[in-house]
FIFIMAR-973622 format. One record per residue (C-alpha): residue in three letters; z, x, y. Coordinates in steps of 0.2 Angstrom, whole numbers, plus 5000, padded with zeros to 4 digits. Each point is the difference from the previous one (the first is absolute). Layout:
ALAZXY
...
//
This chain:
UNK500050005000
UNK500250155013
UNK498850015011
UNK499249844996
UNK498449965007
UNK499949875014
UNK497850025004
UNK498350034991
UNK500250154989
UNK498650135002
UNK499250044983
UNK500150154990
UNK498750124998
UNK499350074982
UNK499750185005
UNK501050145013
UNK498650045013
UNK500750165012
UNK499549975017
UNK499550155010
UNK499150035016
UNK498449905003
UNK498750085005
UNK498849915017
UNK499549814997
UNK498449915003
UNK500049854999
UNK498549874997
UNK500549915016
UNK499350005016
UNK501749975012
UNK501350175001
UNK501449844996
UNK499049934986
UNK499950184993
UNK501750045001
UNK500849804993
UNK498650054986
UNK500650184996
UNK501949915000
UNK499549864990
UNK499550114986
UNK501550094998
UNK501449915006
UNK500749834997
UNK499349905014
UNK500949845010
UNK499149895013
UNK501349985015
UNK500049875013
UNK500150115015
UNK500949885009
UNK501650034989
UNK500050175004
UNK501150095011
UNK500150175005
UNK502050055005
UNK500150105015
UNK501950075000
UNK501650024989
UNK500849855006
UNK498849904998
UNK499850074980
UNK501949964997
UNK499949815008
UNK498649984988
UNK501050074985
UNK501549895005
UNK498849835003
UNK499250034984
UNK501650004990
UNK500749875009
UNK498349894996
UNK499650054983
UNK500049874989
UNK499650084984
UNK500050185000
UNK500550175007
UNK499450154999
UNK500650165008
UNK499350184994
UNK500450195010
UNK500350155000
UNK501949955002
UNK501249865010
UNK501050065014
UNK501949975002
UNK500449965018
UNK500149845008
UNK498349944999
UNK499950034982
UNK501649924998
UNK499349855011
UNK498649984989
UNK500850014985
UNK501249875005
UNK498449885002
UNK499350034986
UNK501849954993
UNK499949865007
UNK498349974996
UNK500349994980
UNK501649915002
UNK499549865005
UNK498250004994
UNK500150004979
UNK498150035000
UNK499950145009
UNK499650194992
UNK500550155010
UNK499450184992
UNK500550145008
UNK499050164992
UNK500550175010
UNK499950194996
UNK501350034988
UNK500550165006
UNK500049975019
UNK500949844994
UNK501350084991
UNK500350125014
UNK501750005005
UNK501749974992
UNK500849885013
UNK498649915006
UNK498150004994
UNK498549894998
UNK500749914981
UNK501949985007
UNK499349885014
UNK499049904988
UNK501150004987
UNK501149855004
UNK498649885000
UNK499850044981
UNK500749884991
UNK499450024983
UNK498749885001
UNK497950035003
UNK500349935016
UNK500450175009
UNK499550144992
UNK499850195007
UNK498950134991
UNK499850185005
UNK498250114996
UNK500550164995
UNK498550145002
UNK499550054983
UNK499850195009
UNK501850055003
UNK501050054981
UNK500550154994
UNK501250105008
UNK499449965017
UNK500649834998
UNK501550074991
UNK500550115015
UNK499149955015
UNK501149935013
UNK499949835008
UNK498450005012
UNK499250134992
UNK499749894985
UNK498949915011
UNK498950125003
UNK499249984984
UNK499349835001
UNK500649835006
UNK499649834999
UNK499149965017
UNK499549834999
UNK500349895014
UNK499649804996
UNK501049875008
UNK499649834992
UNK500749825006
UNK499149864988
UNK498350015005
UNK500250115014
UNK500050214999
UNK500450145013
UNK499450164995
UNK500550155009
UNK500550184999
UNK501849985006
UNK501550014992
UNK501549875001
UNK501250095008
UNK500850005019
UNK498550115009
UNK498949924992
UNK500549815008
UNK500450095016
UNK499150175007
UNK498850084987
UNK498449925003
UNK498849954983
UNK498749884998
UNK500049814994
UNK498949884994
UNK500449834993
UNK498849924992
UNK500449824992
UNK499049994983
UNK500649924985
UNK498750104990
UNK500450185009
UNK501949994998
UNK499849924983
UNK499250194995
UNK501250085012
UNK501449944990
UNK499350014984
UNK499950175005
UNK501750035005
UNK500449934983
UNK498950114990
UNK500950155010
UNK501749944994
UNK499549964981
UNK499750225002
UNK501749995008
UNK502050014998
UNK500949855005
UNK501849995010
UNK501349884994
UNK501749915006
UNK501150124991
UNK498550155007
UNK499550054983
UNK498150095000
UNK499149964987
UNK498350004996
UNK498749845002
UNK498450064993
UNK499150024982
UNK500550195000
UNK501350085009
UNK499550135011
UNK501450154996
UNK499849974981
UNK498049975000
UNK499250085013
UNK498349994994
UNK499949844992
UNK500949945018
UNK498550095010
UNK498549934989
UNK500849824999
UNK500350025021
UNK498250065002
UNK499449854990
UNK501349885010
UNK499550055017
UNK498150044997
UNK499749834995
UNK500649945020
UNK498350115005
UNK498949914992
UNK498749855007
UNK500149854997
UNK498449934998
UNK498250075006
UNK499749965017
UNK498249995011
UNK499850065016
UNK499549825003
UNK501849944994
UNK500850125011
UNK499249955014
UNK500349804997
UNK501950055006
UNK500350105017
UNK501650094992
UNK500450094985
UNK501650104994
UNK499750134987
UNK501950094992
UNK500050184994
UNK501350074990
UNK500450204998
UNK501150094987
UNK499350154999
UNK501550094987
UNK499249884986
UNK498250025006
UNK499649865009
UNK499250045019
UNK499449835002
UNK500450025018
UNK499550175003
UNK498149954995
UNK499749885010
UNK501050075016
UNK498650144997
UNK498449904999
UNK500749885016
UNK500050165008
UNK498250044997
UNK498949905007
UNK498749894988
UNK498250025004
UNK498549874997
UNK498949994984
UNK498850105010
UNK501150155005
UNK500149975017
UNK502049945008
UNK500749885007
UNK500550025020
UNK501450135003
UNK501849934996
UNK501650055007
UNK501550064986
UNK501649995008
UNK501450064988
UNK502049975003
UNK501150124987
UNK501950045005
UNK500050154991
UNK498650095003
UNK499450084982
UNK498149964996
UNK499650084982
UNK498450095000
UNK499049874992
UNK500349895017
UNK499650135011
UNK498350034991
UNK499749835000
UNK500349985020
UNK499150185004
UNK498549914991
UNK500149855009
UNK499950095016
UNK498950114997
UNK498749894990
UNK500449845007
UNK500550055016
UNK501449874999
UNK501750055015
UNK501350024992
UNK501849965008
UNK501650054994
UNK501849945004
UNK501650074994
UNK501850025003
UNK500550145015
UNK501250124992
UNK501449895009
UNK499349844994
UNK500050054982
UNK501549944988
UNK500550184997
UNK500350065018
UNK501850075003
UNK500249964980
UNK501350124991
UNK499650144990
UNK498350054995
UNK499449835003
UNK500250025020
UNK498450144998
UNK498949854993
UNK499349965017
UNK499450175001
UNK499250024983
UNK499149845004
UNK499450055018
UNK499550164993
UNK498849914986
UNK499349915015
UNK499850165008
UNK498750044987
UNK499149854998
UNK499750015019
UNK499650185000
UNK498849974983
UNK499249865009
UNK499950125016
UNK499150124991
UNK499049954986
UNK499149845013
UNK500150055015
UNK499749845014
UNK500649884986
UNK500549855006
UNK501850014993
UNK501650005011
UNK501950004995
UNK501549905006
UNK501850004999
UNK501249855002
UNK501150025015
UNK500649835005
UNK500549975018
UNK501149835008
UNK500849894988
UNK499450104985
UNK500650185007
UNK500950074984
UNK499149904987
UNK499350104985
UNK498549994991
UNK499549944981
UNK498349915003
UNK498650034990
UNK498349934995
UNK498450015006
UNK498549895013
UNK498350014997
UNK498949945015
UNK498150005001
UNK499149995017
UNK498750105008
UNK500850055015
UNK501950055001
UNK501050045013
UNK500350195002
UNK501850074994
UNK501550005013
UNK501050145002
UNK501349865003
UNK500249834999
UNK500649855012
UNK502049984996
UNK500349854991
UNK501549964988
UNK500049954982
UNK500749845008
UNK498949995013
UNK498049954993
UNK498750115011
UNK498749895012
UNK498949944988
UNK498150065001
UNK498849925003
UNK498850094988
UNK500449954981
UNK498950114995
UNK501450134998
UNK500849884989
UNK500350094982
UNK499149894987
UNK501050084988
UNK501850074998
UNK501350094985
UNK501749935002
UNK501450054986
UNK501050144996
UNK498950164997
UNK499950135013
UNK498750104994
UNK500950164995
UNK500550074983
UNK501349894997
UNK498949844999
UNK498750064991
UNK501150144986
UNK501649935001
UNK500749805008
UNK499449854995
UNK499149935012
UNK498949815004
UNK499149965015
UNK498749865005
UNK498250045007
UNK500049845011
UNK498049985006
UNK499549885012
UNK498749925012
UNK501049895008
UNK500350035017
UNK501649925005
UNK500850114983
UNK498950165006
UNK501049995018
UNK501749994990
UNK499350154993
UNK499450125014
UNK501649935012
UNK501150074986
UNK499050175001
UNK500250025015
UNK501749945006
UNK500450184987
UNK498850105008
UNK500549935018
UNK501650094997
UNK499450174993
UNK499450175008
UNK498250084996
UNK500450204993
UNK499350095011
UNK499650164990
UNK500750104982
UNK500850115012
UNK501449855007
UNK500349974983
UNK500550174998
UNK501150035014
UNK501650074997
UNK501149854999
UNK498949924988
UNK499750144987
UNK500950034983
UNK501350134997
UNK498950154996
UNK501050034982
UNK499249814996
UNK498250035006
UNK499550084983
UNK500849834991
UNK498649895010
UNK498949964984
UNK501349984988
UNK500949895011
UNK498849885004
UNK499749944982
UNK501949925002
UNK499549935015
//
């Protein structure tokens, strides 16, 4: 009974396929949208959206009332998955609703399904202690925690808390309400509700968040559950620490059968509906780099039957932690220098990032991550020179002074003609929508929204689930670009490899030989 389905269950496949890297798509359609929705159809489950019930999130406030609505009108189910769940008064706050919530409604499912070590964290207080008195030893409530199938040994044995993490986590962020989902790359904890900016989309779907929580459920059938008396114990067909194999090819079989289409689609069925959503999962420790594929082929992009391309595009790309693995940067140095597409890049300034003024080895993070930007800039620099590619880093100004930054994800906008790069841009807030344009055709017809951030981690080591939302309606494609560049609005261009490089900003030299095998952690 744990873990019982409430939606459509996704059928298994027959056979393991590994997904690697694609290589460059064309398409047999005639429209840059068409080609993409086709490449998408082919190799994702795909969902038909009313665009009208979508809503794109602007700030962390606004994420938490949603999370606190949706478990106060959930009528039938709940389901929370994260990294982990904070313990201060927020957290506490929405605990005490979801209380509540199944008190006084008998129908109503809640699973909770977290990393089980960043869970686990904490001998007072952690993640499993502040769920653990809604357990009551029914199905009702039930908490399962994903343990990565790449930390054992005498690592595990020996490695302290934290640096157990480092090996892989469970990074899926899904919040579903009955037929309605948010998905995200934040956390539930205290920053994240209040002054560490992510990005948010709700979509209401019964379809979509039937798959969403089917595939929260498949996740915690691979899992450990928690229970009232906070035994662990495991919930799947093979337990991971006595058969690590069998748990890995079962996993691999589990999760790849969430990559996988539905039915065949037309380009002439896409184009009867002006919005599509298409869900990637990554869990690259078993093999499967759904993900990772079609991040690549989105950033290359397709040409006609007859060789020749579509019009130039626009890649704007938002990763908190700045870590591209070499397969992404050869695919976005192609697409410049091919495709001539402009590249934009946002990330967190050093005192933006999570890590800034952290203790011990973690407070040099900021600079191990501007010093990977260094060289992507300075690679870029000299390998294309006159690219259009500029970077920027998130330094927030009025209300937002202070805030963080975890967003991450990617626009894709075609037009002919685009307006040259900044060196800044006009001030706005995260709570404050910049003047709309009056030219949609900067609008992005196409956006990744979830929890990877393009770095070793998602791809080698977290699992990770995000949505390719692609879409021709205009009203949705403004939701879109406002959300782009309200971030943008509150970042500053680099300027060159050598500001990044400036004394306060560089790592301890004793470090800078650790730079490579450092990053695969990160």
């Amino acid at each position: 009974k744990m873990w019982r389905r409430t939606g459509t269950a996704v059928g298994a496949s027959s056979s393991i396929v590994h997904h690697a890297p694609y290589g460059c798509r064309a398409m047999h359609t005639s429209t840059l949208v068409g080609s993409t929705s086709l490449m998408l159809s082919q190799q994702c489950a795909a969902f038909p959206i009313n665009p009208q019930r979508v809503r794109v999130l602007a700030t962390p406030g606004e994420f938490y009332n949603e999370l606190l609505q949706g478990v106060s009108e959930a009528k039938d189910r709940v389901v929370l998955s994260a990294l982990y769940l904070g313990t201060d008064g927020h957290e506490q706050r929405l605990i005490e609703h979801i209380h509540k919530a199944s008190k006084t409604r008998k129908s109503l499912q809640v699973k909770f399904l977290f990393d089980q070590m960043r869970a686990l964290r904490g001998s007072k207080t952690n993640s499993a202690k502040l769920v653990q008195p809604l357990l009551d030893g029914s199905d009702r409530v039930q908490l399962a925690l994903f343990h990565t199938p790449s930390l054992h040994g005498l690592y595990k044995r020996f490695a302290p808390p934290r640096w157990n993490e480092i090996m892989g986590v469970n990074h899926l962020k899904v919040f579903a309400f009955d037929d309605t989902l948010i998905l995200s790359g934040a956390n539930l904890s205290e920053s994240y509700f209040t002054n560490r900016q992510d990005r948010y989309i709700l979509i209401q779907d019964r379809a979509l968040a039937d798959y969403y929580c089917d595939l929260a459920h498949a996740v915690a059938t691979l899992s450990y559950s928690y229970d009232a008396q906070g035994h662990v114990k495991s919930l799947g067909k093979y337990d991971l620490n006595e058969q690590p194999e069998k748990w890995k090819e079962n996993a691999l079989q589990t999760l790849h059968s969430f990559t996988l289409p539905k039915r065949a689609y037309t380009a002439q069925d896409l184009a009867r509906e002006s919005t599509w959503v298409f869900p990637t999962v990554q869990l690259g420790s078993i093999g499967l780099r759904h993900d990772e594929g079609i991040t690549q082929q989105l950033m290359l992009p397709p040409h006609r039957d007859d060789g020749s391309h579509f019009q130039r595009q626009t890649l704007d790309l938002s990763s908190a932690y700045f870590n591209l693995t070499p397969q992404y940067q050869d695919a976005l140095r192609t697409s410049m220098s091919k495709h001539h597409t402009q590249l934009r890049i946002i990330t967190a300034s050093p005192k933006a990032n999570g890590f800034y003024e952290a203790e011990g080895l973690s407070r040099h993070i900021p600079a191990l991550y501007t010093e990977l930007e260094a060289q992507f800039l300075q690679s870029v620099t000299t390998e294309l020179p006159g690219s259009d590619m500029a970077i920027f880093e998130y330094q927030p100004t009025g209300p937002a002074t202070g805030w963080t930054y975890h967003a991450k994800g990617l626009w894709l906008t075609s037009h002919p003609n685009h307006p040259s790069l900044p060196t800044t841009l006009a001030p706005t807030t995260p709570t404050t929508p910049p003047t709309p344009t009056t030219n949609h055709h900067n609008d992005p017809y196409l956006t990744l929204v979830g929890s990877p951030n393009f770095g070793y981690r998602s791809v080698y080591r977290d699992l990770e689930s995000q949505v390719a939302v692609v879409s021709t309606d205009p009203t949705l494609q403004r939701q879109l670009g406002a959300e782009r560049d309200r971030l943008f609005a509150q970042a500053l261009r680099v300027a060159s490899v050598t500001q990044l490089r400036q004394a306060d900003r560089r790592l301890p030299w004793h470090l800078r030989g650790l730079i490579s095998p450092l990053a695969s952690f990160l």
